[in-house]
C-alpha positions, 0 to 999 in steps of 0.5 A, spaced: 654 092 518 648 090 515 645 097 517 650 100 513 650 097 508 642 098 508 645 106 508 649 104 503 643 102 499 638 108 501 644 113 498 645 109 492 638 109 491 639 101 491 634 100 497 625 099 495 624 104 501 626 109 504 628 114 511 621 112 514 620 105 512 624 099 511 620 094 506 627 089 506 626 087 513 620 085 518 615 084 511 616 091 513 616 095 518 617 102 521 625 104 520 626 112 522 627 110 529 632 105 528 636 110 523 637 115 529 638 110 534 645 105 529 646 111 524 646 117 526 653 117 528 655 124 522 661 118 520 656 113 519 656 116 512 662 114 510 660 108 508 656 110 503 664 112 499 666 105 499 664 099 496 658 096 498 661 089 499 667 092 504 662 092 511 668 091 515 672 096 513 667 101 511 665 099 520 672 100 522 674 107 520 667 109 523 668 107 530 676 109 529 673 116 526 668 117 532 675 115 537 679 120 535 674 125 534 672 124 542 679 124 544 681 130 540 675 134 544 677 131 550 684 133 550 680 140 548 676 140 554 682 139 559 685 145 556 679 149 558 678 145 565 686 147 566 691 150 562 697 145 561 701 143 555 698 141 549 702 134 549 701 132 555 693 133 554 693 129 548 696 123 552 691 125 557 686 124 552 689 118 549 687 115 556 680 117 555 680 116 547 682 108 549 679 106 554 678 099 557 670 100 555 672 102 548 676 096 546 671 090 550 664 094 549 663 100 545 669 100 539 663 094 536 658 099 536 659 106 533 652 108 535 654 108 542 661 111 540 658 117 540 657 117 547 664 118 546 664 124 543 658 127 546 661 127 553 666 133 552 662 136 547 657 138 553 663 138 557 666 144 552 657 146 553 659 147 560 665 151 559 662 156 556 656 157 560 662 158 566 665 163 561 658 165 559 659 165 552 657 161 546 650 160 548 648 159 541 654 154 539 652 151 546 645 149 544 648 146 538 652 142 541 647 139 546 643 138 540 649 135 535 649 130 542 642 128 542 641 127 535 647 122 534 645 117 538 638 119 544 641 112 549 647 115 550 646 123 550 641 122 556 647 118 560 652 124 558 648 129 559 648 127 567 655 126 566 655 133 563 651 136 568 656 132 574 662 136 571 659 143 570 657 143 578 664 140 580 667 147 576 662 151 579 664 149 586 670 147 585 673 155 584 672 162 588 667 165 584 661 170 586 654 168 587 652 172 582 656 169 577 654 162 579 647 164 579 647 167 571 652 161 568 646 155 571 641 159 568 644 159 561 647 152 562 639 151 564 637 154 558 642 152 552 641 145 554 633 145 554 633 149 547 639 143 544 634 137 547 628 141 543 632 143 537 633 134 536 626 133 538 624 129 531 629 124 534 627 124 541 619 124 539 619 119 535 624 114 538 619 115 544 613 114 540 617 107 537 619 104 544 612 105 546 610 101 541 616 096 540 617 089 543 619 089 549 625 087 550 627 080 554 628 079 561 636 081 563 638 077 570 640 082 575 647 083 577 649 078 581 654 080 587 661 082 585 665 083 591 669 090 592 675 087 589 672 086 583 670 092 581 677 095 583 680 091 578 677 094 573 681 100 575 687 097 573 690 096 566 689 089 562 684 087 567 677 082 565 675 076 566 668 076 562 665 078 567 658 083 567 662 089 571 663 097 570 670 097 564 673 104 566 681 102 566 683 109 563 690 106 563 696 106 568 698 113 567 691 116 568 691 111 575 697 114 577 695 121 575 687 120 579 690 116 585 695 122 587 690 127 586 688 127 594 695 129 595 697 134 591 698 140 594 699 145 589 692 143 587 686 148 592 684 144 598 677 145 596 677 144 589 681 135 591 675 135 596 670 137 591 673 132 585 675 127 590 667 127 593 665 126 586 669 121 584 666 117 589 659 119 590 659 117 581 663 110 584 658 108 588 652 110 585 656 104 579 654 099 585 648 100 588 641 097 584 637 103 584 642 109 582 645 104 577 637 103 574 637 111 574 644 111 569 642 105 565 635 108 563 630 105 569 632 097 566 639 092 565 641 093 558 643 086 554 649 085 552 654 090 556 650 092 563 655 097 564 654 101 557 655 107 561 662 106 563 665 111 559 663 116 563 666 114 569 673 114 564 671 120 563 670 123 569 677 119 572 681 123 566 678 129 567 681 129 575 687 126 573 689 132 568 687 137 575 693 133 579 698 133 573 697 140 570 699 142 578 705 139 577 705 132 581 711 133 586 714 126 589 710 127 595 704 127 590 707 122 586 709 116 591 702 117 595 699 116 588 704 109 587 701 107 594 694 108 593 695 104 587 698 099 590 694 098 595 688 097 589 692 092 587 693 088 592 686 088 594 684 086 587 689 081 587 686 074 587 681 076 582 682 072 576 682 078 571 689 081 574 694 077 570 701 077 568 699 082 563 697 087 569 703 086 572 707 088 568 703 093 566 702 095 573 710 095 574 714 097 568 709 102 566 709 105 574 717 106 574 717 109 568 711 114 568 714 116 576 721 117 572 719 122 567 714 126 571 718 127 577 722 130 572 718 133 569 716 137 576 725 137 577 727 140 572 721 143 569 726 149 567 730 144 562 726 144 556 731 138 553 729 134 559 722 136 560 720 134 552 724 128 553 719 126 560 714 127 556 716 123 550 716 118 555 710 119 558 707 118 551 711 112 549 708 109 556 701 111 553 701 108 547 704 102 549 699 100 555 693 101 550 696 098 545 698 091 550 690 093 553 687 092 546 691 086 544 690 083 552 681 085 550 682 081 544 684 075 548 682 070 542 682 072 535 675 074 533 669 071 528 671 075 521 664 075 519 662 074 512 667 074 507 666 080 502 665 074 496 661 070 500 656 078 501 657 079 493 654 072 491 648 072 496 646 079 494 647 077 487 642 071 488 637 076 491 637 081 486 637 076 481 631 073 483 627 079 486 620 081 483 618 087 488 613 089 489 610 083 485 612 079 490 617 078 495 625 075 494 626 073 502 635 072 503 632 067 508 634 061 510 639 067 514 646 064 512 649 071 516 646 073 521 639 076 523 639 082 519 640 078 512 635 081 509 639 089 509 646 085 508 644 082 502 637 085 499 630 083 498 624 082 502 625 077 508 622 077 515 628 077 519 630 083 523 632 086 529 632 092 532 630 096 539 624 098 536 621 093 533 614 093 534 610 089 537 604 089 532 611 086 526 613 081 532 607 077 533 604 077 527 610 073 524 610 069 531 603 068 530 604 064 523 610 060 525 616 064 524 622 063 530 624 069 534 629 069 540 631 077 545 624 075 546 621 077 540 626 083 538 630 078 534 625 075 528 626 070 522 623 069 516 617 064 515 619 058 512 614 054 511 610 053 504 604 056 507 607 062 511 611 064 504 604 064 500 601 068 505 607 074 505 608 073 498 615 070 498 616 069 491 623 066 491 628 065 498 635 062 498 635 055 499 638 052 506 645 050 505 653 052 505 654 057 500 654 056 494 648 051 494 645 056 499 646 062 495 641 058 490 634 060 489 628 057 491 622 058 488 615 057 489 608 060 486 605 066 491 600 069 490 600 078 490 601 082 496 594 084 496 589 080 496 581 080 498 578 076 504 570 074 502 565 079 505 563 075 512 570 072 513 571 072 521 579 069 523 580 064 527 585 065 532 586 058 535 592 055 533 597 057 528 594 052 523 588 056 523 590 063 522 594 061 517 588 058 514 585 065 516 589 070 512 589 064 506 582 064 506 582 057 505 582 050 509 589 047 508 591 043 513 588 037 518 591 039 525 587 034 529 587 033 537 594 029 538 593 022 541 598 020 547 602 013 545 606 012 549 612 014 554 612 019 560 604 021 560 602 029 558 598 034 562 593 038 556 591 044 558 586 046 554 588 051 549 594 052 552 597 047 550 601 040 552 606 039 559 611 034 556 615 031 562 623 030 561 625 024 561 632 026 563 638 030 565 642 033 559 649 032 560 656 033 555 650 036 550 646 030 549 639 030 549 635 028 556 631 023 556 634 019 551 633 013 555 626 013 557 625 014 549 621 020 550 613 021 550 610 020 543 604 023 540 599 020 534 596 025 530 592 022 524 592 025 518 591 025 510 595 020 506 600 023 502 599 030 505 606 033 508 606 034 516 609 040 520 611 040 527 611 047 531 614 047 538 615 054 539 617 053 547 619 045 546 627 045 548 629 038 546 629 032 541 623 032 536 623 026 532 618 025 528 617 021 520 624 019 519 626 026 521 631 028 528 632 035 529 634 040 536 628 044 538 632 051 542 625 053 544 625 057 552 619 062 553 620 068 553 625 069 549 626 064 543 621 061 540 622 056 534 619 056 528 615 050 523 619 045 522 618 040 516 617 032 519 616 029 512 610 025 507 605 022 512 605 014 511 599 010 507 596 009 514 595 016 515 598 016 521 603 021 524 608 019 530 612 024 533 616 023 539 618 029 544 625 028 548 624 034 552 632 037 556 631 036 564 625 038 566 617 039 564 617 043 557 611 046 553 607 044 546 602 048 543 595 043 544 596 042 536 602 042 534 602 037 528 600 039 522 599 035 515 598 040 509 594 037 504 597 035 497 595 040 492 590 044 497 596 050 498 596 051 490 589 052 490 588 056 494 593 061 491 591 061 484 584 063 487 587 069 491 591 070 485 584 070 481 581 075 486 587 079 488 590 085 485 592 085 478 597 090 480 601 093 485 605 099 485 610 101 492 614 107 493 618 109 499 612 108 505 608 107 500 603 101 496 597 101 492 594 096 488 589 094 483 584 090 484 578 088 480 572 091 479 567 091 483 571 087 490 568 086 496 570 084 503 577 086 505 582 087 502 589 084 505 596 086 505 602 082 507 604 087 511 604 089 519 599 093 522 604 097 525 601 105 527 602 109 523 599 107 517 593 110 514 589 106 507 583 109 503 579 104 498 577 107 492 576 114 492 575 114 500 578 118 505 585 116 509 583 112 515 587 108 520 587 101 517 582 095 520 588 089 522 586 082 521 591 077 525 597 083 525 596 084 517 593 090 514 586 089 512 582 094 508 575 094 508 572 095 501 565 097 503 561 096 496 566 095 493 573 099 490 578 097 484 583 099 487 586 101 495 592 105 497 597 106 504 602 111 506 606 110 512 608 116 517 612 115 523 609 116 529 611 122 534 615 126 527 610 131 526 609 133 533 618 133 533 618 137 527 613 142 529 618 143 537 624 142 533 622 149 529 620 153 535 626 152 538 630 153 532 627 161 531 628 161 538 635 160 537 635 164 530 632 170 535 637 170 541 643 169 536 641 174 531 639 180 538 646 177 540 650 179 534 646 185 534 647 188 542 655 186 540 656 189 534 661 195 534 659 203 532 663 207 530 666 211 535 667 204 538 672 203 533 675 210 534 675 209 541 679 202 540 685 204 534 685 211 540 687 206 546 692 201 541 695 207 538 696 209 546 698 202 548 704 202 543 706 207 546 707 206 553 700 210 555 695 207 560 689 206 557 682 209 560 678 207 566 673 205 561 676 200 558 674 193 558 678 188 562 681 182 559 676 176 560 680 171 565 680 163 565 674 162 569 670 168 565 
């Protein structure tokens, strides 16, 4: 929802950046990455028609447009794969349209819905390679699945090359044939692939220089009835497995393949051996890495599941456009109950199964025996398959209810959406200085939901470069690192040019803004200035230019001793066991660090990896920290005492947990204030941003560098005066610019990595297109006597004569 309303924002010319950048998230990082990977769905776009606080509904008719464009294409495809009614198609295709990967997994994510389209789009691609025509249309559609989403295209594009071979061997055809059809289906995907290289160039560019995404246990043993109860309708326990249920009509369908005698026994074995050999490769460690792009993706191991729905379909429209008989229908039912048994004892089969399984099994048997009985009978035939569509549509809709299973999270209402966009627009001041959403009321990705300037954000394609500058400083991160939070601290805001933030509260106090000086986006860091990289403490005081803040060694006091490793930091050993959620430890009193400080100045405490009960100053809080993946940001304890004395006492869950070598820091009263009117004084007088753009003016005659609150991603290239562009010169993650003899102004503009490369691919393979498509139109335009020659034989066709032997014969299903 938060990417959609940032299109919203972007279409309605609402939004500080554009395409190529996005300046609301990150404190700014590359975007045209993550808009081909979550927008490029074509009906993403119909959010920007609706009200830009109606996200919800603005979601949901995207992902139910994507569904039933993919089933309608789907139902298409099975014409072409057989000839068979059209209603029954479509309820075929329901299956498909509705499956169990749908409602638990993909109708969440319209970006992975596309795989849903995409999959017969290069179906139909494949058809008219057989058929050797529309290569043009053909590369176009490879092209139109590629650029909607990369993920899943490279997964369907498998799936897609699997059922083009089926075809091929599953029906007579002379081997000449076979040789031209792959050739042409060889060459129309290479050019489509080719025509959506911006997308493929720069999301390669993007993921090489992305955080890398964190470690995903691998698959545990699921047991053979495991993945058989996902076949079965209305079955799932929660469990990390393949969702592939096409419903009860496509098992029964796909279970009476291999006895369908009215289907050629080459072209059961060949569907038959493919079924299986795509099963197993969904249950073994390597091949299943090979589908999923060499890694376990997050959040949904079997995103991929689809395809095999598909694929299952697809075999079941083969029995049912033969006319299963009886002895084709009972040997499906008993296979269908032999999967039942064996999947039994699994907690996912519940009453919902078996009653889907039942009622829905005698009824489909019912209606398509009479279909095969009484085929002649028209009245009986459109009444079975009025069945046979009620029984569909009843097992999807009991299917999604039983999916649901508890009612789930409404989200932010639209209310409360408006009234924190309201608050950040209304205290925003870009590109003077920034107006940050967070504290994150929503989610993670605020900043596009509501606007302004903050440093949440996440993406697949964070970089690397954004996500470690703001852990660095102090901000939290959890994905290991590909999910990032806003700084909160004061110093953290000074340096990002945080002007203005919502408070930390419920609504509607947490829709007030907080403000706070800062001083511009630009500053200038003293000629000789070297970064200290040290401590937290002291790269903040590095990017300030300004010593803040006393970070003394911490002094052990008392309770369970720990172990300091050098710079690496504190080894705090547990005081206990977590039990009920409580804190461990408690009992032991936990370990207890003295840090000396200046009277009156404000102590922090920064855990990053500490997982248990910080106390500290008459401050108690949760620290979630687990290394790698979530780091907790800079907490505030509180004043420091007269005596100068800081305690701070760590109660660690379990085991041994890990503290940074110094993590109390005390900002001294009034050093930070000073410190940002000095840079206020020295930085720029003016700053001036576009779209992936921003310069600044700064006094006359500044020397050193010049420092812009944003990160050092590539792709960006500065000039100082009247120089040359060049790459910029990070300092500590930020992009620093250094200003030689002096400049009274600098400048940056951003370009995405990998799009002038994908440009230049793109419009060679778009000539190539335009050059087969223009010679193919010229070698099929007819002459003249063509013409004659073809009203002569209609003429002679209306009256009963045999045309001659040199007219073309009529194109046959198979081409």
């Amino acid at each position: 929802m938060p990417y959609h309303a940032h299109l919203w924002d972007l279409v309605h010319g609402q939004s500080s950046g554009d395409l190529l950048f996005n300046w609301n998230s990150g404190y700014g990082v590359p975007f045209l990455a993550d808009f081909f990977a979550y927008l490029m769905n074509p009906f993403s776009w119909l959010t920007t028609l609706l009200p830009r606080d109606q996200g919800h509904l603005a979601v949901f008719l995207v992902a139910l447009a994507t569904i039933g464009l993919g089933t309608a294409l789907m139902a298409h495809l099975l014409g072409r794969v057989h000839p068979g009614p059209a209603r029954l198609r479509v309820a075929a295709a329901l299956g498909y349209g509705l499956c169990a990967w749908v409602l638990d997994i993909g109708g969440a994510a319209p970006m992975w819905l596309w795989g849903l389209v995409s999959l017969p789009l290069l179906g139909l691609a494949g058809d008219w390679c057989l058929r050797e025509r529309h290569w043009v249309a053909g590369a176009l559609c490879v092209a139109l699945a590629w650029a909607g989403n990369l993920y899943t295209a490279a997964l369907v594009t498998l799936v897609a090359g699997l059922l083009f071979a089926v075809r091929l061997f599953a029906t007579p055809l002379p081997f000449r044939h076979r040789v031209r059809a792959t050739g042409r289906a060889v060459t129309m995907t290479a050019t489509g692939v080719l025509l959506a290289a911006p997308v493929l160039f720069v999301a390669v560019r993007a993921a090489r220089g992305a955080q890398p995404e964190s470690p995903v246990q691998p698959l545990g043993p699921s047991g053979f009835g495991g993945h058989l109860a996902r076949l079965l309708p209305a079955a799932n326990d929660g469990r990390p497995l393949p969702d592939v249920a096409i419903g009860v009509l496509g098992l029964l369908l796909v279970c009476g393949l291999p006895f369908n005698r009215r289907v050629r026994v080459r072209e059961r074995a060949v569907w038959c051996t493919a079924l299986v050999l795509v099963v197993l490769t969904f249950v073994w460690t390597p091949t299943y890495l090979v589908w999923h792009g060499l890694a376990i993706p997050a959040g949904g191991p079997y995103r991929v599941a689809f395809a095999l729905s598909g694929l299952l379909v697809l075999a079941g429209w083969i029995s049912l456009s033969h006319r299963p008989d009886a002895f084709t229908l009972l040997g499906g039912a008993a296979l269908v109950a032999v999967i039942a048994g064996l999947a039994a004892s699994r907690h996912a089969v519940g009453a919902a199964t078996w009653t889907l399984l039942g009622v829905g099994c005698a009824v489909l048997l019912t209606a398509l025996w009479t279909l095969d009985r009484r085929h002649a009978d028209r009245r009986a035939e459109a009444l079975a398959t009025l069945v046979i569509g009620g029984a569909v549509l009843g097992n999807a809709v009991w299917s999604g209810y039983s999916a649901l299973g508890a009612a789930p999270d409404p989200g932010p209402s639209p209310a409360a959406v408006r009234a924190g966009h309201a608050a950040v627009r209304g205290a925003d001041d870009w590109p003077q200085g920034r107006s940050d959403p967070g504290p994150h009321a929503f989610g993670t990705n605020d900043p596009l939901l509501l606007g302004g300037q903050g440093g949440g954000y996440f993406s697949g394609y964070l970089p690397t470069v954004a996500a470690h500058l703001l852990h660095d400083l102090g901000a939290g991160w959890t994905a290991g690192g590909r999910q990032t939070g806003s700084v909160t601290d004061p110093v953290g805001q000074a340096l990002f040019g945080v002007r203005a933030h919502l408070d930390d509260g419920p609504p509607p106090q947490g829709f007030t803004p907080a403000r706070a000086p800062a001083p511009p986006l630009v500053t200038v860091l003293a000629p000789g200035t070297r970064p200290d990289g040290t401590s937290v403490w002291s790269r903040q005081e590095s990017l300030l230019g300004a010593q803040v803040y006393d970070a003394p060694l911490p002094v052990p006091a008392g309770g369970p001793a720990p172990t300091l490793h050098g710079t690496s930091g504190w080894s705090v050993p547990g005081g206990g066991v977590a039990t009920g959620g409580a804190t461990g430890g408690a009992a032991g009193g936990g370990t207890v660090f003295t840090v000396a400080c200046t009277p009156g100045s404000t102590a922090y405490f920064h855990g990053v990896w500490f997982r248990g009960e910080v106390s500290g100053l008459g401050t108690t809080y949760r620290s979630e920290g687990e290394q790698p993946t979530t780091a907790e940001p800079i907490r505030r304890l509180g004043p420091v005492p007269a005596d100068g004395t800081v305690r701070v006492t760590l109660r660690p869950d379990g085991g041994v947990s890990q503290v940074p070598a110094r993590p109390v820091g005390c900002l001294r009263a009034g050093a930070l204030e000073a410190a940002v009117a000095r840079q206020a004084a020295t930085g720029a007088t003016r700053v001036e941003a576009g779209g992936h753009t921003i310069g600044a003016t700064l006094p006359a005659g500044s020397t050193g560098t010049a420092l812009l609150s944003v990160p050092a991603t590539e792709g960006w290239s500065c000039a100082a005066g009247d120089g040359p562009y060049a790459a910029p010169t990070p300092v500590l993650g930020m992009i620093g610019v250094p200003l030689g003899r002096g400049a009274d102004h600098v400048r940056c503009t951003f370009r995405p990595p990998g799009l002038t490369e994908g440009l230049t691919v793109s419009s060679a393979a778009a000539a190539v297109l335009a050059l087969v498509a223009a010679f193919s139109r010229f070698s099929r335009r007819p002459t003249r006597t063509s013409r004659r020659e073809r009203r002569e034989r209609r003429e002679r066709s209306d009256h009963g004569e045999r045309g001659p032997a040199s007219e073309e014969p009529e194109e046959s299903e198979e081409g």
